[in-house]
DOTISE-774992 format. One line per 4 residues: number of its first residue (from 1); for each residue x, y, z of C-alpha. Coordinates in nm, 2 decimals. Each point is the difference from the previous one (the first is absolute). Layout:
REM residues N
NUM = X Y Z ~ ...;
END
This chain:
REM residues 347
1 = 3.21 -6.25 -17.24 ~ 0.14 0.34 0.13 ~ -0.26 0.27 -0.01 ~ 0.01 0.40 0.05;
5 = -0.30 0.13 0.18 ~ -0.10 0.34 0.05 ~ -0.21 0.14 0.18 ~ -0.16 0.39 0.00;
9 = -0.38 0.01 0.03 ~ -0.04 0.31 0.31 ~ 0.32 0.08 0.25 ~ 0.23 -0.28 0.00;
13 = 0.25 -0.02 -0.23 ~ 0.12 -0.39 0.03 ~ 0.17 -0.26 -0.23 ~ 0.09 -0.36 0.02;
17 = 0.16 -0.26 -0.13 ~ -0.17 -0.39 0.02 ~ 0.20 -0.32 -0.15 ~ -0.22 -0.32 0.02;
21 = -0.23 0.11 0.25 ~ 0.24 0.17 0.23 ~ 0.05 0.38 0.10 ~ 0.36 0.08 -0.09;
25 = -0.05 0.38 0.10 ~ -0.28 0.19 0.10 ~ 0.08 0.38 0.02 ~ -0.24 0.26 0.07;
29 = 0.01 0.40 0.08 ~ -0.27 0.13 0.20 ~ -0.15 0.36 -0.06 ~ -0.19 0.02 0.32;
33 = 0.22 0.26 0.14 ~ -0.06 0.25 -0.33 ~ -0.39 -0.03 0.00 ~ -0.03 0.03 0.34;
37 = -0.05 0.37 0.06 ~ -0.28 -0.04 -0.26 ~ -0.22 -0.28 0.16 ~ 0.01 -0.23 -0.26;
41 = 0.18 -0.11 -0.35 ~ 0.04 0.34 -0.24 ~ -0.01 -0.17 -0.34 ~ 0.24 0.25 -0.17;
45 = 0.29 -0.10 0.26 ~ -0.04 -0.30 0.00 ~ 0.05 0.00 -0.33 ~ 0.34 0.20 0.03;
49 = 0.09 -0.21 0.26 ~ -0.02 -0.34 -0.20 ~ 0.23 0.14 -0.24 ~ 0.25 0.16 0.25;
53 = -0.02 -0.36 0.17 ~ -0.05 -0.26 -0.27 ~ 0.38 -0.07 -0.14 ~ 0.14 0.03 0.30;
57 = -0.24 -0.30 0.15 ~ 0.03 -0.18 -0.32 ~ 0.35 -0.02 0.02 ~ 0.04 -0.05 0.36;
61 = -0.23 -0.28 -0.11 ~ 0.23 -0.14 -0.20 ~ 0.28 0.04 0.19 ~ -0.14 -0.22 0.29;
65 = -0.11 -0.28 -0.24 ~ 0.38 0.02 -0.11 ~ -0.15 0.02 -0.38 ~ 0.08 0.25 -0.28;
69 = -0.33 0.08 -0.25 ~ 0.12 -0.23 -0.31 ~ -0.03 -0.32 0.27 ~ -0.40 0.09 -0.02;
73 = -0.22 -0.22 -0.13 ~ -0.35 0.19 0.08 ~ -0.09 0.33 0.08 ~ -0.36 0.11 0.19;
77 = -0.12 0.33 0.12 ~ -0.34 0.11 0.15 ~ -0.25 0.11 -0.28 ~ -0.30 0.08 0.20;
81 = -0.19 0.10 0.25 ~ 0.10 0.27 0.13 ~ 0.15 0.42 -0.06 ~ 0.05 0.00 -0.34;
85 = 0.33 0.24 -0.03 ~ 0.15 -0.23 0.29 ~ -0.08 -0.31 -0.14 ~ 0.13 0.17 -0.40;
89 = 0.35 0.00 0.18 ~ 0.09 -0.38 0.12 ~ -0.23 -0.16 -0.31 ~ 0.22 0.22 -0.27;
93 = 0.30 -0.06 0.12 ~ -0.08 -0.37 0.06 ~ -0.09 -0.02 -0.41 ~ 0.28 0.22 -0.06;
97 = 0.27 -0.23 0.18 ~ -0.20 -0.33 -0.17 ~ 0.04 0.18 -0.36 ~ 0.35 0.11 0.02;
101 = 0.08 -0.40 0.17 ~ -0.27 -0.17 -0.24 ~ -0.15 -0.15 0.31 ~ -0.38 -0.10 0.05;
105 = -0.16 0.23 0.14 ~ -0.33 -0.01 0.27 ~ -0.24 0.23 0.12 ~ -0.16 -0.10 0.31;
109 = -0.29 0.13 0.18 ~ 0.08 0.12 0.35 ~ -0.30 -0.18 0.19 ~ 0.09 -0.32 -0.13;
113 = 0.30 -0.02 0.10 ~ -0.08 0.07 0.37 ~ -0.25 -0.30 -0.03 ~ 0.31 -0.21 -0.03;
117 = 0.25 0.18 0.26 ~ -0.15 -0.19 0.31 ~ 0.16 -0.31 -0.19 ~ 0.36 0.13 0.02;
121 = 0.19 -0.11 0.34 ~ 0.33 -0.08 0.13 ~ 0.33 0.13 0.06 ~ 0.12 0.08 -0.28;
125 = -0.35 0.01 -0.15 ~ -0.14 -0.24 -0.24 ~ -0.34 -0.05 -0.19 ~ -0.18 -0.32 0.18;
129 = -0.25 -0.05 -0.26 ~ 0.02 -0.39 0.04 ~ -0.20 0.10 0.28 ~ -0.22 0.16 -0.19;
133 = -0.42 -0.04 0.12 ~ -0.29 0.20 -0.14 ~ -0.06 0.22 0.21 ~ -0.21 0.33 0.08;
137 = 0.26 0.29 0.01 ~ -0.06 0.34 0.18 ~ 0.20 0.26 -0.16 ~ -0.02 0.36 0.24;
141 = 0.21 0.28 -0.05 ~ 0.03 0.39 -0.04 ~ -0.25 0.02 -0.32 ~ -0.14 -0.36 -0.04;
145 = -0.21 -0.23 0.25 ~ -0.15 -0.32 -0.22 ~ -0.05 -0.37 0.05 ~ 0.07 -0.26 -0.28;
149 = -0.04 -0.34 -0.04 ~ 0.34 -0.18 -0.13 ~ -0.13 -0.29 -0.15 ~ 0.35 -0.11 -0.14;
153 = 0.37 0.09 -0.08 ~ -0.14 0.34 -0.25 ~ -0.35 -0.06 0.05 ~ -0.19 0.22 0.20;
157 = -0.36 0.23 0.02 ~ -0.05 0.31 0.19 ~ -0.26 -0.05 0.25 ~ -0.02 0.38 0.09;
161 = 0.16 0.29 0.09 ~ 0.01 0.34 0.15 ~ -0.31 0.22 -0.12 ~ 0.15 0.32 0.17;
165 = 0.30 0.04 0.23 ~ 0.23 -0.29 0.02 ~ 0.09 -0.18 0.35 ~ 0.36 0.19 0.01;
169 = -0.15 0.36 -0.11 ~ -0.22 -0.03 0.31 ~ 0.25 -0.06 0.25 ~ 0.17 0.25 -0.18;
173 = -0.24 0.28 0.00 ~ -0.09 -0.08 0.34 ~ 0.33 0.06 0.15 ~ -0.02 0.33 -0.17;
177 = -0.29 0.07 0.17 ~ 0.15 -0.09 0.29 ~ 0.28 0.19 -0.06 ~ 0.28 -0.30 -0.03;
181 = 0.28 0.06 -0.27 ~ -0.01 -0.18 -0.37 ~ -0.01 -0.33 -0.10 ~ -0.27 -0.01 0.36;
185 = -0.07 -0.36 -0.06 ~ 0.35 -0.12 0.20 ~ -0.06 0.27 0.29 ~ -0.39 -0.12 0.04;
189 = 0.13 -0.37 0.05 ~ 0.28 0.10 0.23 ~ -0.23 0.21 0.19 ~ -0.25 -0.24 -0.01;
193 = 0.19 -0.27 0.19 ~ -0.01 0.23 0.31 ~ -0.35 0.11 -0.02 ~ -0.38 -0.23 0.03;
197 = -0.14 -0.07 -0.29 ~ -0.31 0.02 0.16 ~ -0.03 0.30 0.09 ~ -0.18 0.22 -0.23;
201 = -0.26 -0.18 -0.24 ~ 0.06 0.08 -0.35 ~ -0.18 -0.14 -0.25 ~ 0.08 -0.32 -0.24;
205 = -0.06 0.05 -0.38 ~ -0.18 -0.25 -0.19 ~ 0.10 -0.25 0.28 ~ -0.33 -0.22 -0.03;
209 = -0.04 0.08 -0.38 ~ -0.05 -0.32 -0.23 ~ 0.25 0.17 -0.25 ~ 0.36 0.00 0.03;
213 = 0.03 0.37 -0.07 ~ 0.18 0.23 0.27 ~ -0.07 0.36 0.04 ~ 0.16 0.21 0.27;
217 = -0.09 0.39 -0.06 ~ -0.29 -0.06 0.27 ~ 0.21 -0.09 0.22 ~ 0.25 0.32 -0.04;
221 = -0.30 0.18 0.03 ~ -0.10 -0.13 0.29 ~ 0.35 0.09 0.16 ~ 0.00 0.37 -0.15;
225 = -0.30 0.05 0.18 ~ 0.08 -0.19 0.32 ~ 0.27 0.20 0.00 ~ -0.13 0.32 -0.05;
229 = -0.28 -0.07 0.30 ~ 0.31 -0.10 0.25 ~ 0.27 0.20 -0.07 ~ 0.15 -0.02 0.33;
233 = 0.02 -0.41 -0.06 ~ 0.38 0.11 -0.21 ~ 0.18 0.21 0.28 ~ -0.01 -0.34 0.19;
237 = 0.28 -0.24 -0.08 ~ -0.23 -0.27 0.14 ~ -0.30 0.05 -0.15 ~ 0.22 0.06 -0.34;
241 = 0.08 -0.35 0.06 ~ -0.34 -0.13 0.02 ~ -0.15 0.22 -0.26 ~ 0.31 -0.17 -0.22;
245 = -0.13 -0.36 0.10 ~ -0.34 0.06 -0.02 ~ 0.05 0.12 -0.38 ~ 0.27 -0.30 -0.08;
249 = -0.28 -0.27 0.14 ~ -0.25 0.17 -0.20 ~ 0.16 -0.04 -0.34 ~ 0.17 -0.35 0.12;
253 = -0.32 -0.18 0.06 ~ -0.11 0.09 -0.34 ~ 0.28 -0.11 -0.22 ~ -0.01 -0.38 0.25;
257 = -0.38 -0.03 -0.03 ~ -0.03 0.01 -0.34 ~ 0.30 -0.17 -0.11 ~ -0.10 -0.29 0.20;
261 = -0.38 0.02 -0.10 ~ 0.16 -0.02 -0.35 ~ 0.24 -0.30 0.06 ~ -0.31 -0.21 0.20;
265 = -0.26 0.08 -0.29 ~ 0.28 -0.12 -0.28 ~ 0.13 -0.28 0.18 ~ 0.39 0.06 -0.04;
269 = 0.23 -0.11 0.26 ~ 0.21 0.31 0.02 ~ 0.02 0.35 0.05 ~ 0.26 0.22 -0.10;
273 = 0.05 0.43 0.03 ~ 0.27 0.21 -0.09 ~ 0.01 0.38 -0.09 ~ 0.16 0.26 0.27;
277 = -0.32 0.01 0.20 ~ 0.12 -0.41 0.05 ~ 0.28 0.11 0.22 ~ -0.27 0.17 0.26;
281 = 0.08 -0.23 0.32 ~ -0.37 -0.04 0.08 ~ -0.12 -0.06 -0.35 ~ 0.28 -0.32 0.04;
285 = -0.11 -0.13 0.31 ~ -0.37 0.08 -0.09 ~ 0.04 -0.21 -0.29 ~ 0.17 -0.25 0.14;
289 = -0.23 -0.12 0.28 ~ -0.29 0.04 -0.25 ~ 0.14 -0.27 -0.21 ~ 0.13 -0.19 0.28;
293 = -0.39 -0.03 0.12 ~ -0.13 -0.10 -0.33 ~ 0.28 -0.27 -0.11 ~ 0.14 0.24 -0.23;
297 = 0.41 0.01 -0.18 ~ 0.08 0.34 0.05 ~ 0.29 0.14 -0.21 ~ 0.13 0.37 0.05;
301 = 0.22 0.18 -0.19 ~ 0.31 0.07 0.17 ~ 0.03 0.37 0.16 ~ 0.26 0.07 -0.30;
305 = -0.18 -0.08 -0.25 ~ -0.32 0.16 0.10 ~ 0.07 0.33 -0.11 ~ 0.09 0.02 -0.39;
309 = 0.30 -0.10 -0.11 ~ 0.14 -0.15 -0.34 ~ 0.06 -0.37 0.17 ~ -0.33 -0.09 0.03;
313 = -0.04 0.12 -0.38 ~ 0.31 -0.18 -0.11 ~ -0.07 -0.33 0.16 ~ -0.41 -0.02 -0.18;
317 = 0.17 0.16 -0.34 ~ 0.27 -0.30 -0.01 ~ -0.32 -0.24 0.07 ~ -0.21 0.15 -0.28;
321 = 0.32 -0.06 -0.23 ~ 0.07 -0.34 0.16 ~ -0.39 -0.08 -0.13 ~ 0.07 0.17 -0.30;
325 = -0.28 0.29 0.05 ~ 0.04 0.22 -0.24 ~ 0.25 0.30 -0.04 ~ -0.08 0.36 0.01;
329 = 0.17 0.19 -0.33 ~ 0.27 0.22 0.05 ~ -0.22 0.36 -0.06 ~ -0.29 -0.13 0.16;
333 = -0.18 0.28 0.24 ~ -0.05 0.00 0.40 ~ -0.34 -0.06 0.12 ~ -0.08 0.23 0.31;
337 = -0.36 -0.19 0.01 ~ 0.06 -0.34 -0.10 ~ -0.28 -0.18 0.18 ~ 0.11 -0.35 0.17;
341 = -0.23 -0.23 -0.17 ~ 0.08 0.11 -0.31 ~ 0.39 -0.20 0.09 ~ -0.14 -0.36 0.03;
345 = -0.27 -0.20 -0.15 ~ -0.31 -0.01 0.15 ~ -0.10 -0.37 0.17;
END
């Protein structure tokens, strides 16, 4: 099968193009630069930039897979969550291009598809889902932190979520505090690596909590107000450095503890994360030696795949069809708040 995938749910435009299990092409454009002087995504541009972006991406897309659009056989497109008008532009023009071909068409939910991502490895990339283990998967990005429990191949429950600031808006808003440029989360962990982690004791949300619920606004509290009460602490590279650490080993030892706590009470044998937050060096290694001390499979998304991007929603959409899930019609709607568990089955 040779499947389409698009992929347009905040500031990436990407597409992709999967045959069998393998990523042909994988194209994405980036609008970091244009948001920013602004702090943070502005829907309305993103917007604009999707459709300035998204036929040039598809057909450089195209072009690498060596393919023209009447070879298709699918098409897929995110349909939720995430900004509506971005999300309106790749999901259209996905049913648009699977009308005029008479191709199937699938809308996939953007979570879901980073639950599977940490299963695509290799040079060129490939799905490994022979490999496939339940497993308890951490997803952490931008505007989502949440723990699930994969039971099977499309068969998972949310074990909790975010219940205010997500792990990636914290590091975020914290380097604006701190007065680091936009996206903050790749300063604070190069920063970090130079500074002790030990130095200034911020708090841990939720850390010893019997739920599996994250919530980090606390914590960004904490710093504004650190922060204001030791101003001085920011003209000094060094203590920059720490105060970088200290925050990264704050949020860090969160998301581990209770992604492990979750694993041990559940039983499964491996642990898997992916979302951009993934690509934080600490988080890895973190991660890592937790399972490693617990007898745990650890499976993480690979640093390209982390971020969004229309291979990871290619490769689960060509699975669905593969398994004969069923097809989303061609002027179905996008679903900005389409809640995870409402994907899978319950277990």
């Amino acid at each position: 099968m040779i499947l389409l995938a698009f992929e347009t749910s905040c500031d990436e435009t990407s597409a992709a193009v999967v045959r069998d299990g393998r990523i042909l092409s994988s194209v994405v454009s980036s609008q970091i630069k244009l948001h920013e002087e602004y702090g943070g995504v502005v829907p309305e541009l993103a917007a604009r930039e999707h459709l300035r972006n998204l036929m040039p991406v598809v057909r450089s897309a195209l072009h690498q897979a060596g393919l023209v659009p009447v070879e298709l056989d699918a098409l897929a497109a995110t349909q939720g969550p995430g900004l509506p008008s971005a999300l309106m532009s790749g999901f259209k023009a996905a049913q648009a291009m699977a009308f005029m071909l008479r191709k199937p068409f699938v809308g996939m939910h953007h979570h879901e598809a980073h639950l599977y991502s940490p299963w695509i490895a290799g040079n060129p990339p490939v799905a490994d889902f022979g490999g496939f283990q339940p497993n308890v998967s951490l997803i952490v990005s931008g505007g989502h932190t949440m723990l699930v429990h994969v039971c099977s191949e499309l068969k998972h429950r949310v074990l909790g979520g975010t219940l205010d600031d997500a792990a990636g808006e914290c590091f975020d808003k914290s380097g604006k505090l701190m007065g680091l440029p936009y996206p903050a989360g790749p300063v604070i962990d190069r920063l970090a690596g130079q500074g002790n982690p030990k130095a200034f004791g911020f708090p841990r949300p939720l850390v010893h909590d019997v739920n599996d619920d994250f919530s980090f606004s606390g914590l960004k509290t904490s710093i504004r107000y650190f922060l204001r009460d030791n101003p001085s602490l920011l003209e000094n590279p060094g203590h920059l450095r720490d105060l970088c650490a200290s925050i990264q080993a704050s949020i860090v030892e969160v998301l581990v503890a209770k992604t492990i706590k979750a694993a041990r009470r559940l039983k499964v044998r491996c642990v898997t994360a992916s979302g951009g937050v993934s690509c934080n060096r600490s988080l890895r290694h973190e991660l890592a030696a937790a399972c490693a001390r617990n007898g745990l499979l650890l499976r993480l998304a690979e640093p390209g795949f982390c971020t969004d991007n229309a291979a990871m929603i290619g490769i689960l959409a060509e699975r669905k069809l593969l398994k004969h899930a069923a097809m989303t019609a061609w002027d179905d709607e996008v679903r900005p708040n389409w809640p995870l568990d409402e994907v899978a089955p319950h277990f």
